[in-house]
N, C-alpha and C positions, 0 to 999 in steps of 0.2 A: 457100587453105589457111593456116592460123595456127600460130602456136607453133613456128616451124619451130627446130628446136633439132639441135648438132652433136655428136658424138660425138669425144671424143678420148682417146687412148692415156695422157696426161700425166695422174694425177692432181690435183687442184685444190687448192691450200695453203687449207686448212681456213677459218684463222682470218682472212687477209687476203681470200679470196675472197667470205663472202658477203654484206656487205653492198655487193659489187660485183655478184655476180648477181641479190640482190633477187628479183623477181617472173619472172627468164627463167626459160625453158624449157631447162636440160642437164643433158646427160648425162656421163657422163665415163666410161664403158666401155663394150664391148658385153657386158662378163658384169657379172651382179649383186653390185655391190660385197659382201665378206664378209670378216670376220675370220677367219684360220687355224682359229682353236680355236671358230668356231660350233655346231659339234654336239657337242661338249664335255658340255655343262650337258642333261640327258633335259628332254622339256615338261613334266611337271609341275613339274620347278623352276622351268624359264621360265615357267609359269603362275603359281606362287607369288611370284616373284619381282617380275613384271609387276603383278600384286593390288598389292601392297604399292604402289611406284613410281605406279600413278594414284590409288590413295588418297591419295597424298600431293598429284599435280596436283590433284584436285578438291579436298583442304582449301587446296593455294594460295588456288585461286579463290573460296575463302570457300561451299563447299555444305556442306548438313549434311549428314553421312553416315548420321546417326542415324534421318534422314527414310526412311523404309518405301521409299521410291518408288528411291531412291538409295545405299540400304545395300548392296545387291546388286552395283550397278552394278560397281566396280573387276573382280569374279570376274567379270562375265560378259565384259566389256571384255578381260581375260587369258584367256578360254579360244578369245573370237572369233579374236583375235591369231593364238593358235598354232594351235589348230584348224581354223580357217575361213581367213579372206579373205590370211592371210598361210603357207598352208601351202604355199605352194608354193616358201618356202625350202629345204623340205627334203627332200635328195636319197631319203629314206626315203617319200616323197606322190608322186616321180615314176610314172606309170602304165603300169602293163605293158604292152607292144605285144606282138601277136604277128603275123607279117608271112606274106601265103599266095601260093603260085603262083599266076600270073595265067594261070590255065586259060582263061578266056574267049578269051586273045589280042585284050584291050581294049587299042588301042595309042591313044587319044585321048585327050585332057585329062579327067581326072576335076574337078570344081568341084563344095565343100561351104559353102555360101554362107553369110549372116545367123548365124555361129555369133555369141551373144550371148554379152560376158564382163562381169567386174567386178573391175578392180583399183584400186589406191589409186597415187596420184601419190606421188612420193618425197621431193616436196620440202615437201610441206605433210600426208602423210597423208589425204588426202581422195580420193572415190571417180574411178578411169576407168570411164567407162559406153561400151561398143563394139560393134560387130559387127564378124567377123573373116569374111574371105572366103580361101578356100585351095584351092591346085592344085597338081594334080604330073600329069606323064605317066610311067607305071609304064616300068621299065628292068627289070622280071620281077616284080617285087616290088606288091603289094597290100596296104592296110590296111584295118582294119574302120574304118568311117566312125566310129563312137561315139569312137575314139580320137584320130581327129583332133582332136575335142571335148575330149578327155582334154589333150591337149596342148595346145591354146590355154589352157583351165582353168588346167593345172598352171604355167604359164610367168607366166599375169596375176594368180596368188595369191601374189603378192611385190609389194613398193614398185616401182614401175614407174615407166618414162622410155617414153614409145609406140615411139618407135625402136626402142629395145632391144629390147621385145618383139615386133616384127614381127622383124627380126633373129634372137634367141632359138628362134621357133616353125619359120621357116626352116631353118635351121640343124640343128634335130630334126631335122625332115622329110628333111631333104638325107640326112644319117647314117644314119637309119631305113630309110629306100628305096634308099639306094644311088645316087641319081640328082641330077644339077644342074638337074632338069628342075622345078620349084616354085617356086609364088609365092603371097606373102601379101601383102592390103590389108587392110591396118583402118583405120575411119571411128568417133571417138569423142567424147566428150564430156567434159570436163574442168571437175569441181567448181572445181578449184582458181583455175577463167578463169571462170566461171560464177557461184557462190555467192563469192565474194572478189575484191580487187583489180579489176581492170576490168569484173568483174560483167555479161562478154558472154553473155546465154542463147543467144545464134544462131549461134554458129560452133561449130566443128567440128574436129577434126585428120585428116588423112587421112595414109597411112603406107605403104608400098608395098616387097616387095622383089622384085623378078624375075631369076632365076635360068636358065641354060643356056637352050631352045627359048624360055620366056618373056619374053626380051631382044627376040628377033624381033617387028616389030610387026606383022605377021600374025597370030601367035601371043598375043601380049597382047593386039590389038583384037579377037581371037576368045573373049578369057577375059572382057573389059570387056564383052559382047555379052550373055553367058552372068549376070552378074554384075547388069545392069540388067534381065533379060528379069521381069517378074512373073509369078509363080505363078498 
């Protein structure tokens, strides 16, 4: 397992920190770092706003904007942002849950396996490619499977640290259901280790948080079982 990176409570002095951490892999909280006043400014100004600002990086970088192929680009770059792969900044994209009595009297481990995500590394911008594997044993409380999905989505469409968001999706889960009884692995793939810097295409991060019965390893070698079995 690579990249193994720590989470700590102390924010990181900006200006002396980074060219000490370089190419590691941290975090520095378990919620998604944000300014007070972020929902402040509506998206189409941050769309506008964004336009402008990579217009500017690509004439750094010397592109012609004027090029058909490239003229567009900055607008579409700003609506991806807020729209797309970075919407899950905001608490207005979180998705509705609605939670149902567990008539069945399923008291075993529920496991929604190979959920597929896509977020972006925080330190470089570039893409996390993952599957998210999740469990919880219901304490009365039921969720529709799609939302689990809703929730891994919502939590990996933010600049992301893998921790955090195994941590992040948990942590729902726990709220949502009422129960200590959840756990989440994710197994992903990082552009930023991959396409750049050490340019390893073979390795992997793997990420894990086990909560309440899922401590026990009866219980977790019974979720590991479930989690390798093939379709």
């Amino acid at each position: 397992m690579k990249q193994n990176g720590t989470l700590s409570s102390t924010p990181l002095n900006v200006y002396s920190s980074i060219e000490e951490i370089g190419d590691e892999h941290v975090g520095t909280s378990y919620e998604t770092p944000m300014v007070p006043n972020a929902f402040d400014m509506d998206d189409d100004l941050k769309q506008e706003l964004i336009e402008k600002k990579f217009k500017e990086i690509m004439e750094i970088m010397g592109l012609d904007l004027s090029d058909d192929s490239l003229s567009g680009t900055p607008k579409r770059v700003a609506k991806m942002y807020i729209k797309e792969i970075f919407s899950g900044l905001s608490p207005a994209n979180k998705p509705k849950v609605t939670l149902f009595e567990n008539k069945y009297q399923y008291n075993e481990m529920l496991v929604e396996k190979n959920i597929t995500f896509y977020s972006n590394c925080e330190h470089h911008f570039v893409p996390i490619i993952g599957k998210a594997h999740v469990a919880y044993i219901s304490s009365g409380k039921v969720i529709g499977l799609s939302k689990i999905n809703r929730i891994v989505e919502y939590y990996a469409k933010r600049p992301q640290v893998q921790e955090r968001l195994t941590v992040q999706i948990a942590n729902e889960l726990k709220t949502l259901l009422e129960t200590e009884d959840v756990a989440v692995i994710i197994d992903a793939d990082h552009l930023c280790v991959q396409s750049r810097g050490v340019k390893d295409v073979n390795s992997s991060t793997v990420t894990a948080q086990f909560h309440g019965k899922f401590k026990e390893n009866s219980t977790k070698k019974e979720l590991m079982s479930y989690i390798n079995t093939k379709a």
